[in-house]
C-alpha positions as CSV (number, residue, x, y, z in Angstrom):
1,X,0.0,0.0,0.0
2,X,1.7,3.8,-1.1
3,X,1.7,5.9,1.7
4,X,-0.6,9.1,1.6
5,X,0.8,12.9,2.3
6,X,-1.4,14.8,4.6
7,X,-1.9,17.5,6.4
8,X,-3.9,18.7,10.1
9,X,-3.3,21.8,12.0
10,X,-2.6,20.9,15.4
11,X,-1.8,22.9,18.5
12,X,-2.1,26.0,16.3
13,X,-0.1,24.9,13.8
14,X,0.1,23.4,10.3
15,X,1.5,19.8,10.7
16,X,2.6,17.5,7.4
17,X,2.7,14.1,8.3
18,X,3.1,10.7,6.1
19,X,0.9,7.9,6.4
20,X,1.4,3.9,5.9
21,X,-0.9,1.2,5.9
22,X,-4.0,2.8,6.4
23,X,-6.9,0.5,7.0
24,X,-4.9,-1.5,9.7
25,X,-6.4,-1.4,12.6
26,X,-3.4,-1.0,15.1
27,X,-1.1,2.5,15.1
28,X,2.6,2.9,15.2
29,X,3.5,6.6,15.4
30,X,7.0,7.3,13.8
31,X,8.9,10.4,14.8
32,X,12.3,12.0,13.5
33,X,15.0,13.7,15.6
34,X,16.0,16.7,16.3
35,X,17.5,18.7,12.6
36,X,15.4,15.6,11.0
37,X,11.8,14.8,8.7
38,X,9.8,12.2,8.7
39,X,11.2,10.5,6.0
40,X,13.6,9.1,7.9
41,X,10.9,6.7,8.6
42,X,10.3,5.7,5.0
43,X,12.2,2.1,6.0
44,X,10.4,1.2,9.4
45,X,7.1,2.4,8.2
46,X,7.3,-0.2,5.0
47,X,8.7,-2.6,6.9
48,X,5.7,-2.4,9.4
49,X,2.8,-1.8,7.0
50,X,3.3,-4.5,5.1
51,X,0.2,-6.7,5.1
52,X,2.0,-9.6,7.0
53,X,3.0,-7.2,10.2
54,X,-0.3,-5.1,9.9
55,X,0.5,-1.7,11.2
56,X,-0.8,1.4,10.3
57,X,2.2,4.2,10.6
58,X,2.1,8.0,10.8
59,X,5.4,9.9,10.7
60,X,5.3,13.2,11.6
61,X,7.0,16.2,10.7
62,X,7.5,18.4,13.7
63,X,7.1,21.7,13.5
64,X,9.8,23.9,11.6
65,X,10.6,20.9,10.2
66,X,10.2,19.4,7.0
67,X,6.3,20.4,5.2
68,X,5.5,21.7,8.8
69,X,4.8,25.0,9.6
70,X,7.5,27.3,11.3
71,X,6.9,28.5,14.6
72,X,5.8,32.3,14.5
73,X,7.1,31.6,18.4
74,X,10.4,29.7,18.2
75,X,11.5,30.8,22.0
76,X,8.2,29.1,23.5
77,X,7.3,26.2,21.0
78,X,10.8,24.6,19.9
79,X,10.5,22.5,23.5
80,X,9.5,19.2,24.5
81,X,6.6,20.8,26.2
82,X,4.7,22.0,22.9
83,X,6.1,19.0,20.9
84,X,3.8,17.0,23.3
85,X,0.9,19.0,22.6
86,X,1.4,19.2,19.0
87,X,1.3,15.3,19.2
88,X,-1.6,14.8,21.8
89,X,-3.3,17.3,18.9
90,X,-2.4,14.9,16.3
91,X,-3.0,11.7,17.8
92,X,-6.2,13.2,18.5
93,X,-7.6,14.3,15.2
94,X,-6.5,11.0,13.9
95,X,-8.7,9.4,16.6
96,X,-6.4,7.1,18.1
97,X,-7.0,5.8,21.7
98,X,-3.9,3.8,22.0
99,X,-1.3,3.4,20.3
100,X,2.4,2.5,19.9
101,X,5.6,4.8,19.5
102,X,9.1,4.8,18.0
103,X,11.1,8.1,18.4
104,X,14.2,8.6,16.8
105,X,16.3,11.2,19.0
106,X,13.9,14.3,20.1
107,X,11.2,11.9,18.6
108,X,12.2,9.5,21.5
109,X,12.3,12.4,23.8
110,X,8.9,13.4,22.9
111,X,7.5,10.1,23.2
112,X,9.0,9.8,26.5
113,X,7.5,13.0,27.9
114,X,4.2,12.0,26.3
115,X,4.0,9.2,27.8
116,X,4.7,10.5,31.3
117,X,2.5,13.1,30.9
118,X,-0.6,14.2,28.2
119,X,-0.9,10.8,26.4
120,X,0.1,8.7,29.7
121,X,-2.0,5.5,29.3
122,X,-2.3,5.9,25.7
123,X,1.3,5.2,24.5
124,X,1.1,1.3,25.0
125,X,4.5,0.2,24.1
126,X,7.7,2.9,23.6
127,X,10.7,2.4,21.4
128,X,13.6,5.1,22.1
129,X,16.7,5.1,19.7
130,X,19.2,6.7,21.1
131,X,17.5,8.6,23.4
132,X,17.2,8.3,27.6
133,X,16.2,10.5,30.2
134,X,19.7,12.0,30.6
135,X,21.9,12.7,27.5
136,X,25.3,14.1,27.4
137,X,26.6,17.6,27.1
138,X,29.5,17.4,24.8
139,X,27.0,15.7,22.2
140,X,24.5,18.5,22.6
141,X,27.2,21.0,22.1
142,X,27.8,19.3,18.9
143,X,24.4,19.5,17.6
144,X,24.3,22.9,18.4
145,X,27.6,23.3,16.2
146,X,25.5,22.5,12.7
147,X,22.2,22.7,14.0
148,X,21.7,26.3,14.6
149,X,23.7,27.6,11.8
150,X,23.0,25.2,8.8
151,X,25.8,25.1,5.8
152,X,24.6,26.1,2.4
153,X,25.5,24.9,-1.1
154,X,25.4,25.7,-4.6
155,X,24.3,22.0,-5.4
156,X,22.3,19.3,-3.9
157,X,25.0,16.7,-4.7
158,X,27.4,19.2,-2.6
159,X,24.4,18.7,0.2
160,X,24.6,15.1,-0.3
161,X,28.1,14.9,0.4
162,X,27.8,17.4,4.0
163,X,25.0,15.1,5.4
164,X,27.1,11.9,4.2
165,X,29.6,13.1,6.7
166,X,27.8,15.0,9.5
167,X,25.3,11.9,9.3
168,X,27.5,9.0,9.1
169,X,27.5,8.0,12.5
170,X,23.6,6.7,11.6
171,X,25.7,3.7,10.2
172,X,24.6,1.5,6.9
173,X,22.9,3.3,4.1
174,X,22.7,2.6,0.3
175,X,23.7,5.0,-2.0
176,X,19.6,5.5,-2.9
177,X,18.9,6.0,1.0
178,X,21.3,8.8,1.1
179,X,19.7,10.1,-1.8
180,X,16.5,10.0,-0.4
181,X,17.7,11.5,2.9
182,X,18.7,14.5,0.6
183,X,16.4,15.6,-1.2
184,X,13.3,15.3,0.8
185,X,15.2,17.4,3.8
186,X,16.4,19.7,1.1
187,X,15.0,23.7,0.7
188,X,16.6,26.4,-2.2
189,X,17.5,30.0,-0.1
190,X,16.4,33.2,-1.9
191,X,19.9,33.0,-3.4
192,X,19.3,30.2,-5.1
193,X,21.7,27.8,-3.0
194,X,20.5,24.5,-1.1
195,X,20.4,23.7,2.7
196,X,18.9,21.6,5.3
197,X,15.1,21.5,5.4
198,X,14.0,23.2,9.1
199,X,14.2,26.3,11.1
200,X,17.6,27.3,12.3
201,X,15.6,28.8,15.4
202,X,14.4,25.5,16.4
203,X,18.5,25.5,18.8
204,X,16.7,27.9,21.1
205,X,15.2,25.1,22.4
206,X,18.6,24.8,24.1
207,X,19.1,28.3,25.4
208,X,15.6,28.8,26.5
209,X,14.5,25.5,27.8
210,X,17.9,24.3,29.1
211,X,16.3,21.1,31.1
212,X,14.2,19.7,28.4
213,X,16.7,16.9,28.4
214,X,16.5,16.2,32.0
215,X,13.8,13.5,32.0
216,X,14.7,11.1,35.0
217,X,11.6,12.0,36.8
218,X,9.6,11.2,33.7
219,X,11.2,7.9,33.5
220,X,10.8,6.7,37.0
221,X,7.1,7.3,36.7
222,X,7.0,4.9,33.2
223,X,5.5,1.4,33.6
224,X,5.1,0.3,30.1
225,X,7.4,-1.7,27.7
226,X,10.4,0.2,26.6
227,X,12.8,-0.5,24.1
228,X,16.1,1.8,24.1
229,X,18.4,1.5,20.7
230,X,21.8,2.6,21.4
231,X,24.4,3.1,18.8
232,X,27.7,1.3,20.1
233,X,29.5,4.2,19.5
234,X,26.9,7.2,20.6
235,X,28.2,10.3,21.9
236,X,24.7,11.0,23.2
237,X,23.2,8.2,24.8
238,X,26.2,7.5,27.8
239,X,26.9,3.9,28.4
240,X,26.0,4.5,32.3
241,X,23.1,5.9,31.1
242,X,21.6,3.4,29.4
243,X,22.3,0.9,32.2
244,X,20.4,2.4,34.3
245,X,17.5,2.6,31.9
246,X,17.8,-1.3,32.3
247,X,17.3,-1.0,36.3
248,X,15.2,2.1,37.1
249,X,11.5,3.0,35.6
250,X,10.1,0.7,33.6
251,X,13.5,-1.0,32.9
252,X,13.6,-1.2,29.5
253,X,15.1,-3.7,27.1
254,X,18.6,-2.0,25.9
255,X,20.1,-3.4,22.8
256,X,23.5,-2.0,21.8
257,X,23.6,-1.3,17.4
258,X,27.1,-1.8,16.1
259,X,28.7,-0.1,13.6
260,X,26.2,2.6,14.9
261,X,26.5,6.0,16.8
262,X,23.6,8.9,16.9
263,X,21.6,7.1,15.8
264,X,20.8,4.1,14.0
265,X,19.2,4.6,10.8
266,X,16.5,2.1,11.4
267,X,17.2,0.6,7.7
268,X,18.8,-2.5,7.9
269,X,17.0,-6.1,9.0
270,X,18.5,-6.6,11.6
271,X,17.4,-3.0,13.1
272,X,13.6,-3.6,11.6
273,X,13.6,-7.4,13.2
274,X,14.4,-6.0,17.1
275,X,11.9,-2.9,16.6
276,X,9.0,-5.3,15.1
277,X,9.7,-7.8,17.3
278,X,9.2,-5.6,19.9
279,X,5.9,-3.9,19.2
280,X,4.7,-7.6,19.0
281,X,5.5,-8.3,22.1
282,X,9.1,-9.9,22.4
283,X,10.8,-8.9,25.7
């Protein structure tokens, strides 16, 4: 079944999202990270529409992100706060009581404070790739190096080649993925050049809401199924971290992806296998 483009305003705002496998009656939603579009999903959400696994999957793009709005109020919206009310707004519209979740990233954080909080009781099962309630500074920092001051180019093919190498810690892609990845996170300036497709002004999330990232208490308070995803070699997701995921909370599952850092692509069998698995219950 070809996914569907679509559009709802939610929370004020105009929100693009992609949809798989409509018709099936249970809900996987799909979100991106941080500098990210839903596209990213394009792997996970064909892998778990397909009539034999029977999902229905919506992949949002967050806002200032992708074919979503920009914020007209980038000091008080980029934050985990109104990315949970954008998606309680969404889930709403589209109806859905329960549902499952699989956040790449912010998407993780977002699912994570969602669940904790507006759509507690409704998020049934919560897959986090590379993402915990505590994530490290230095990688942040990093982020904040490209993120809030995006390169430009003259040519796609030059984009290509800057989000082969700021990206390549994601791991395993085929030259078509990375293709992909371009041009649908690709926008053309006024000068004609090419650069990443969001809102530089979504980094004040970092200046202005300085603890968004400090989710602990959220965590402890989780009792459903989690699955964390972290990339052998991520510089955001600490080893100590993710340990005591396994023991505190809801103690979730941690699988470590080599060849991987942040994050894994969610592309590749083996990465599809432990996320589908998991949805169906597999602990």
């Amino acid at each position: 079944m070809n996914p569907t483009s679509n559009y709802l305003t939610c929370a004020g705002r105009e929100v693009h999202f992609m949809e798989w496998g409509a018709g099936h009656a249970d809900t996987v939603i799909a979100w991106h990270g941080l500098a990210r579009t839903g596209r990213d999903m394009d792997e996970l959400a064909a892998c778990l529409s397909a009539p034999k696994n029977g999902y229905r999957v919506i992949c949002p793009d967050t806002v200032g992100r992708g074919l979503s709005e920009w914020s007209p109020d980038p000091k008080n919206e980029y934050c985990l706060g109104f990315y949970t009310q954008l998606a309680t707004a969404l889930v709403d519209h589209l109806d859905l009581k329960q549902f499952d979740w699989v956040g790449t990233s912010m998407g993780g954080a977002i699912g994570m404070a969602a669940a904790a909080g507006l759509l507690r009781g409704r998020i049934r099962r919560l897959v986090l790739n590379d993402m915990g309630p505590q994530i490290a500074e230095s990688a942040l920092a990093r982020i904040r190096s490209y993120a809030g001051n995006p390169s430009a180019f003259a040519t796609v093919s030059e984009l290509e080649q800057y989000f082969r190498t700021i990206y390549k810690p994601y791991g395993f892609l085929t030259d078509a993925q990375w293709r992909r990845l371009t041009e649908t996170s690709t926008r053309r300036l006024p000068d004609g050049r090419v650069t990443p497709h969001y809102d530089p002004a979504m980094v004040q999330q970092f200046i202005h809401h300085p603890n968004d990232h400090d989710r602990w208490a959220d965590w402890d308070s989780l009792s459903i199924p989690v699955l964390c995803l972290r990339g052998a070699d991520s510089d955001l997701l600490e080893p100590e971290t993710a340990e005591q995921m396994a023991v505190r909370g809801p103690r979730a599952k941690v699988v470590t992806i080599a060849g991987c850092g942040h994050a894994p692509a969610l592309n590749v069998p083996e990465q599809l296998a432990l996320v589908h698995g998991f949805l169906q219950g597999d602990r």
